[in-house]
C-alpha positions, 0 to 999 in steps of 0.5 A, spaced: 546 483 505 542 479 511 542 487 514 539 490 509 534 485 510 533 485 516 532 493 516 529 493 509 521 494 511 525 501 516 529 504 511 522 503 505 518 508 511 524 512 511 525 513 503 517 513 503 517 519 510 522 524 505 518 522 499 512 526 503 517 530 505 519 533 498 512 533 496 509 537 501 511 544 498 507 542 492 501 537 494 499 543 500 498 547 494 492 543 490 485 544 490 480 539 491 479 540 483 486 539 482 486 533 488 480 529 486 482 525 479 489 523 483 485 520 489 480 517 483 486 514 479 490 512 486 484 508 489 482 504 483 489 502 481 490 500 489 484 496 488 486 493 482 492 491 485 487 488 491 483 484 486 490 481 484 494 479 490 486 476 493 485 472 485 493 469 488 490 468 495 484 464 492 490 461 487 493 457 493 486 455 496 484 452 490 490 448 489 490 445 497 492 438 495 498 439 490 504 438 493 509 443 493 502 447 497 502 441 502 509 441 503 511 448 504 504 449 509 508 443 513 516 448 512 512 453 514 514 458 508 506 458 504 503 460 511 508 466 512 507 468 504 499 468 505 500 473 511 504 477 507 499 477 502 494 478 507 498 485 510 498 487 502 492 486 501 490 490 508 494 497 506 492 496 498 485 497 501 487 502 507 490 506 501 484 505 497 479 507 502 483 514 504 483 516 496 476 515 496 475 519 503 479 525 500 474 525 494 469 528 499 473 532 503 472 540 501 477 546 500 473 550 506 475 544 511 481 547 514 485 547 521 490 551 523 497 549 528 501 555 530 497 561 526 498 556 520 491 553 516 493 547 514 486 543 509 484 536 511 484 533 505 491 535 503 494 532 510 489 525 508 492 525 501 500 526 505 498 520 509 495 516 502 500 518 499 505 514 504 501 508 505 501 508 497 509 508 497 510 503 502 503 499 500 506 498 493 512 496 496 509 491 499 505 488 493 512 488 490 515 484 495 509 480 496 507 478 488 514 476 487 514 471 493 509 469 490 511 469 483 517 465 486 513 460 489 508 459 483 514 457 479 514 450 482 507 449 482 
């Protein structure tokens, strides 16, 4: 079990790389029509999860002279859940901003790689698609830190 952890955040990039993988033949094939209400849809639920893991932020903040928050800044636990809220909170925001670029990237912007056009916006949606995988990993395992520290409060 102490491997598994140890190595947990290299084997959710690898699922998340072969998720891309098999969704590449199906994805290279959208439209900017058929592209847009998904980035819309991606970038507002990563947002909203965004605005939660920053109200569980502004949670401890706001309870700075309880106990339980006192004496875990002191083990060092409270300070390494709120970077590991802030490093969520940074790829929610980073999957959020990708989407919406998509949305203004048109079908005509392509780029060719040996003899083969590949659009731009397709490629971003691949990369959003990855970050969104491992960002929402890393709410999961963020927000149930959390909820495992907040029971105590």
């Amino acid at each position: 079990m102490e491997k598994l952890k140890q190595y947990y955040y290299i084997i959710v990039i690898l699922i998340t790389l072969v998720i891309c993988w098999g969704a590449w033949p199906v994805v290279s094939k959208f439209t900017a029509k058929e592209i847009q209400p998904i980035a819309s849809a991606v970038s507002t639920l990563s947002g909203i999860l965004f605005g939660f893991v920053m109200a569980s932020i502004s949670l401890f903040a706001s309870a700075k002279d309880n106990k339980l928050i006192r004496n875990t800044t002191l083990t060092g636990y409270l300070p390494k859940l709120v970077n590991r809220l802030h490093v969520t909170m940074g790829l929610l925001l980073f999957v959020c901003f990708t989407f919406l670029l998509v949305l203004f990237i048109p079908d005509s912007l392509t780029f060719t790689v040996a003899n083969i056009s590949y659009k731009y916006s397709v490629v971003i949606v691949m990369v959003g698609i990855f970050l969104g995988l491992n960002s929402f990993v890393q709410f999961y395992m963020s927000w149930r830190g959390f909820k495992d520290f907040s029971e105590h409060m």
